[in-house]
C-alpha positions as CSV (number, residue, x, y, z in Angstrom):
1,X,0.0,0.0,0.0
2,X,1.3,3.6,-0.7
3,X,1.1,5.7,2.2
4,X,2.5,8.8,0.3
5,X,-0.3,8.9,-1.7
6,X,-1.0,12.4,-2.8
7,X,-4.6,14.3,-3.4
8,X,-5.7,16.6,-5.9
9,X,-6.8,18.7,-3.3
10,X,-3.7,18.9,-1.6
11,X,-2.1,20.0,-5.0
12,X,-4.9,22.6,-5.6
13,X,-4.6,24.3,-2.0
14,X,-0.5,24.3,-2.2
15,X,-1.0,26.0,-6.1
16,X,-3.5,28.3,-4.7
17,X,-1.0,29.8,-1.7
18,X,1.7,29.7,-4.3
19,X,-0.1,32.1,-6.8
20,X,-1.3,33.9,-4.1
21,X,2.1,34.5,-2.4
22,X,3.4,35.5,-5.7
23,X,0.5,37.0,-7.5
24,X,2.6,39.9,-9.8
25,X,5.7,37.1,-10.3
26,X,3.0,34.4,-11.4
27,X,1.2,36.7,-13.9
28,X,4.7,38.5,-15.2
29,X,6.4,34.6,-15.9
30,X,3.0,33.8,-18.2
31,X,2.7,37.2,-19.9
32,X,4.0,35.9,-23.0
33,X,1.3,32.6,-22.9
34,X,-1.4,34.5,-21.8
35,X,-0.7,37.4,-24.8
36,X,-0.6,33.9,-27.0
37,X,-3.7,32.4,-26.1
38,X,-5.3,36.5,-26.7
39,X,-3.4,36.0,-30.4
40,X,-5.2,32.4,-30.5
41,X,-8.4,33.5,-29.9
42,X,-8.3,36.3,-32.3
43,X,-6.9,33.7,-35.0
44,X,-9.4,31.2,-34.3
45,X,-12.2,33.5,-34.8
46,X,-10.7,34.6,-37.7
47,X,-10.9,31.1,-39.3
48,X,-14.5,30.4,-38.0
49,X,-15.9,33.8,-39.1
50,X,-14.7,32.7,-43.1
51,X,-15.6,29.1,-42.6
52,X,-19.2,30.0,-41.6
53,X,-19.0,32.5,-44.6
54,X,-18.1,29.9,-47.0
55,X,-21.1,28.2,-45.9
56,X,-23.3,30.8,-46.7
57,X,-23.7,31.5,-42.6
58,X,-24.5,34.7,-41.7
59,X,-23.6,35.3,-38.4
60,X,-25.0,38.7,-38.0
61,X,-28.2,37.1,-38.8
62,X,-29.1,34.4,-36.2
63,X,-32.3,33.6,-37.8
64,X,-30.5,33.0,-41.3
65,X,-27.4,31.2,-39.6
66,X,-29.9,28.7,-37.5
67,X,-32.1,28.4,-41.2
68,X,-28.7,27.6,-42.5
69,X,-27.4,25.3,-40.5
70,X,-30.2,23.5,-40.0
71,X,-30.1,22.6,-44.2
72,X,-26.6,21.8,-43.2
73,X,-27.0,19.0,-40.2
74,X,-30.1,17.7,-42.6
75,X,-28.0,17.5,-45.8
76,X,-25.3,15.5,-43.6
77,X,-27.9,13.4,-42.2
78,X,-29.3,12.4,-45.7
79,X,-26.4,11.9,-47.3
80,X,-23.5,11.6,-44.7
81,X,-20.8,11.3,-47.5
82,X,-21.7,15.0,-48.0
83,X,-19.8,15.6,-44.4
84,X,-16.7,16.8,-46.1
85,X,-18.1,19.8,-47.8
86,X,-19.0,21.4,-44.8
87,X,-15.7,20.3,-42.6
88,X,-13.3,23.4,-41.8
89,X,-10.3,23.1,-44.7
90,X,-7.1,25.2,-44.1
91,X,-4.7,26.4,-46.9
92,X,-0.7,24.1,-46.5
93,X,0.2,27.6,-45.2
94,X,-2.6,28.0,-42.6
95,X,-2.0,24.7,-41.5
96,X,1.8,25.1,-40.9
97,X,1.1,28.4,-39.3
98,X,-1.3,26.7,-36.6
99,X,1.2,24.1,-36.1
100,X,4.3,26.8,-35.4
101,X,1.7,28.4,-33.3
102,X,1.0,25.3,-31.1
103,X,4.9,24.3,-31.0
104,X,5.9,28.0,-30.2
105,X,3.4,27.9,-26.6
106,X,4.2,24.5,-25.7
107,X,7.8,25.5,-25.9
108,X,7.1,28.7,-24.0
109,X,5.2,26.9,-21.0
110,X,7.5,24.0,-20.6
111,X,9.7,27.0,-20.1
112,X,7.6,28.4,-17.8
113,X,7.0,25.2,-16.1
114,X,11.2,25.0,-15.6
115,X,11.5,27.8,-13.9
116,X,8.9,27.3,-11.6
117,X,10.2,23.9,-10.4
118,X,13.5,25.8,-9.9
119,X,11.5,27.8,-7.9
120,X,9.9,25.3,-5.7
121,X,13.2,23.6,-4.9
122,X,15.3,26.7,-4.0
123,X,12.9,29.6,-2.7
124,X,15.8,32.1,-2.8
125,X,16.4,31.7,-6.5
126,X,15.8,34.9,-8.2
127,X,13.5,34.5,-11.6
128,X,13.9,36.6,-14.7
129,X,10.3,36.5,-16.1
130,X,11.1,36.2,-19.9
131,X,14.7,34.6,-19.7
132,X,12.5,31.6,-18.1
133,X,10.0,31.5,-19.9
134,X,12.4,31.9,-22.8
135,X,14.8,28.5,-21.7
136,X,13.2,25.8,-23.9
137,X,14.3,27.5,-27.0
138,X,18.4,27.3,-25.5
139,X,20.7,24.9,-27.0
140,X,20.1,23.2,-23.6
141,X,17.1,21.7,-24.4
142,X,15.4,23.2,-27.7
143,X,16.1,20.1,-30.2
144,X,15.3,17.6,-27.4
145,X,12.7,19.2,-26.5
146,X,11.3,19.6,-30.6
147,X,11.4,15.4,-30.4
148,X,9.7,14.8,-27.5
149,X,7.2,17.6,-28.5
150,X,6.3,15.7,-31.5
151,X,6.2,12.2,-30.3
152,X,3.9,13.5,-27.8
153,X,1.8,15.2,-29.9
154,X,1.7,11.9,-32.3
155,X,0.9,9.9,-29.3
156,X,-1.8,12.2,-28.3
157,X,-3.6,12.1,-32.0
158,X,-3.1,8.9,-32.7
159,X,-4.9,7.7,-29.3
160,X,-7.6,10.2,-29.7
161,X,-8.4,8.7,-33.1
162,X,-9.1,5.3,-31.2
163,X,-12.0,6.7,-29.7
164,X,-10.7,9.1,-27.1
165,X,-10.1,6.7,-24.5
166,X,-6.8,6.0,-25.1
167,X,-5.6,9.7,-26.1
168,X,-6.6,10.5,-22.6
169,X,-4.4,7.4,-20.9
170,X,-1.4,8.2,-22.9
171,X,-1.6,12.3,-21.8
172,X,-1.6,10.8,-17.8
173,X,0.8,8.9,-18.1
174,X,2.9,10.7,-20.8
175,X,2.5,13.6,-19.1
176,X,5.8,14.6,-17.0
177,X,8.5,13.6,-19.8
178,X,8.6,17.1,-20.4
179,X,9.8,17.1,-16.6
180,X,11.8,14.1,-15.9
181,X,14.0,15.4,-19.3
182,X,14.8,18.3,-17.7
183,X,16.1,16.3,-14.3
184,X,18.2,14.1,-16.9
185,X,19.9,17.0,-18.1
186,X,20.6,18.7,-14.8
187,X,21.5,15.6,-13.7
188,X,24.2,14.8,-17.0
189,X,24.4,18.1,-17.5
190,X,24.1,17.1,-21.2
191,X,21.6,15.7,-23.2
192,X,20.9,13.1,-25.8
193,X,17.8,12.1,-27.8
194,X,17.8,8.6,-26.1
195,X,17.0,10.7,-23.1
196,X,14.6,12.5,-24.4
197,X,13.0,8.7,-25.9
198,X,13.1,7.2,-22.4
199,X,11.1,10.2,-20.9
200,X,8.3,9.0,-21.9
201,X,8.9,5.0,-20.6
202,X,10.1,6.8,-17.3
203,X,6.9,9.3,-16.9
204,X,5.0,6.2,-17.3
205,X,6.9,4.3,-14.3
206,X,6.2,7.7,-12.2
207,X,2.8,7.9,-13.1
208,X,1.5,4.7,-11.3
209,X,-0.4,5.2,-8.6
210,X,-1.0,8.6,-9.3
211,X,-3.4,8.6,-12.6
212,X,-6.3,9.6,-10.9
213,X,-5.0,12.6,-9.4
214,X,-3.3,13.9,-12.1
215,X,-7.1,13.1,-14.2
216,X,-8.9,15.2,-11.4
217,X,-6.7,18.0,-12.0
218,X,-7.3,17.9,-16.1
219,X,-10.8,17.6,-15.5
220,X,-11.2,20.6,-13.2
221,X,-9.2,22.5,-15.5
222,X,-11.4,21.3,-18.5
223,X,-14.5,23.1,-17.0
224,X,-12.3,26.4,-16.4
225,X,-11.6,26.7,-19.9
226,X,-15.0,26.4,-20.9
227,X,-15.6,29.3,-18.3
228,X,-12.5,30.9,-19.6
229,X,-13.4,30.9,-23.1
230,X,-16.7,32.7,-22.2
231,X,-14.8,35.4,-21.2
232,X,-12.8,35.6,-23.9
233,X,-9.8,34.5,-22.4
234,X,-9.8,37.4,-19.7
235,X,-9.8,34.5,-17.0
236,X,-6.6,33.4,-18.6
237,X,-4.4,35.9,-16.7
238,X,-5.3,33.7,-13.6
239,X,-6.0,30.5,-15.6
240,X,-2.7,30.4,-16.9
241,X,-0.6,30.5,-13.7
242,X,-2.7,28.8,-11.7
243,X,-2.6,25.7,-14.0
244,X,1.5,26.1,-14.3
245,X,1.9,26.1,-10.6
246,X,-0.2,23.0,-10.5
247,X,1.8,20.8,-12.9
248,X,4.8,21.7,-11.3
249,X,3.7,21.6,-7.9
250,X,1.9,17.9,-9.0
251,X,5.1,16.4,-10.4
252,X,7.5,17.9,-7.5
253,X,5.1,15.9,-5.1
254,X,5.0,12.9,-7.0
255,X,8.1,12.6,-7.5
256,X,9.2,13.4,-3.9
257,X,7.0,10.3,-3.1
258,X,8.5,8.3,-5.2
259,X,11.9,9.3,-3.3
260,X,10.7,8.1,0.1
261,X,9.1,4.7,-0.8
């Protein structure tokens, strides 16, 4: 039996005092994701606004736009091979764009992430807001980091294509490779892309035991965002840290535990 067993709770109540000890430092190390999920919203309604327009949608008209639609979900539903000429299409170039986007804020909050865990461990050590949210993109860890970005990402798609289910396993227990790389390198004080492989076989090791926690903090955070985004993203410039401190704060704990047994 594991008597070190952490709580979500515990995790939320440790990343609450955090942010609130620190309220300006949290905000000022997330500027730069919080400005990109502003930039993100703007994009994405971009996109949606000409989609809907290519559909003959008016969206200034919500009696047209419901009419429309409406001749949309019974055209699929008639003749469901008709599907793909009401799906979203981007250009190569809008594609790639999105893609640069995603891989640009991943990088930046893995950054983010790193400098808060070298905050938890040494509370005296002094944190320049956009040279650590910056660190991901250093020769230290930035072509690693591109790898394990990617086969993350292809693990996530490809087990969300198998009916969800399994997209959601491998995040849990995928989930702190980004982490247990950066220990590696501290800890070899170099890095190799074997080490960035067997992140992901050691964040599964980790990970036992502690699935369910990690699950009750996504799913919390999954019913923020859908608050968040009905705000436009203004909740973002708490979001944003608070769900930072919380990663870092979850994988400092668990792997503490896993010290002591």
């Amino acid at each position: 039996m594991n008597n070190n067993r952490i709580s979500a709770l515990e995790i939320r109540r440790e990343a609450h005092r955090a942010f609130r000890k620190d309220i300006k430092g949290n905000i000022s190390l997330n500027v730069i994701p919080i400005l990109l999920r502003f930039l993100a919203v703007y994009f994405g309604t971009k996109i949606y606004t000409t989609w809907m327009a290519n559909l003959n949608v008016n969206l200034a008209d919500p009696s047209q736009a419901s009419q429309r639609l409406s001749e949309i979900s019974a055209s699929m539903a008639n003749d469901p091979s008709s599907a793909s000429d009401f799906m979203l299409t981007l250009t190569p170039e809008t594609s790639v764009a999105v893609y640069a986007f995603m891989f640009f804020f991943i990088m930046i909050c893995v950054g983010v992430s790193y400098t808060l865990i070298d905050k938890l461990r040494n509370p005296d050590y002094q944190v320049n807001a956009l040279k650590g949210s910056l660190q991901a993109f250093s020769g230290r860890y930035f072509f690693p980091l591109l790898f394990i970005t990617a086969l993350f990402g292809l693990f996530l798609e490809a087990g969300l294509m198998l009916y969800i289910i399994p997209g959601i396993w491998f995040l849990m227990i995928f989930s702190q490779a980004f982490f247990i790389f950066k220990d590696d390198v501290a800890d070899q004080n170099k890095w190799t892309l074997r080490m960035a492989f067997s992140s992901f076989s050691r964040s599964s090791v980790l990970m036992r035991g502690y699935k369910w926690a990690y699950f009750s903090l996504c799913f919390e955070f999954f019913f923020w965002e859908i608050l968040n985004a009905l705000t436009h993203e203004l909740l973002s410039i708490w979001l944003q840290p608070y769900e930072q401190l919380t990663m870092a704060i979850f994988y400092q704990k668990v792997l503490e535990n896993n010290r002591k047994k």
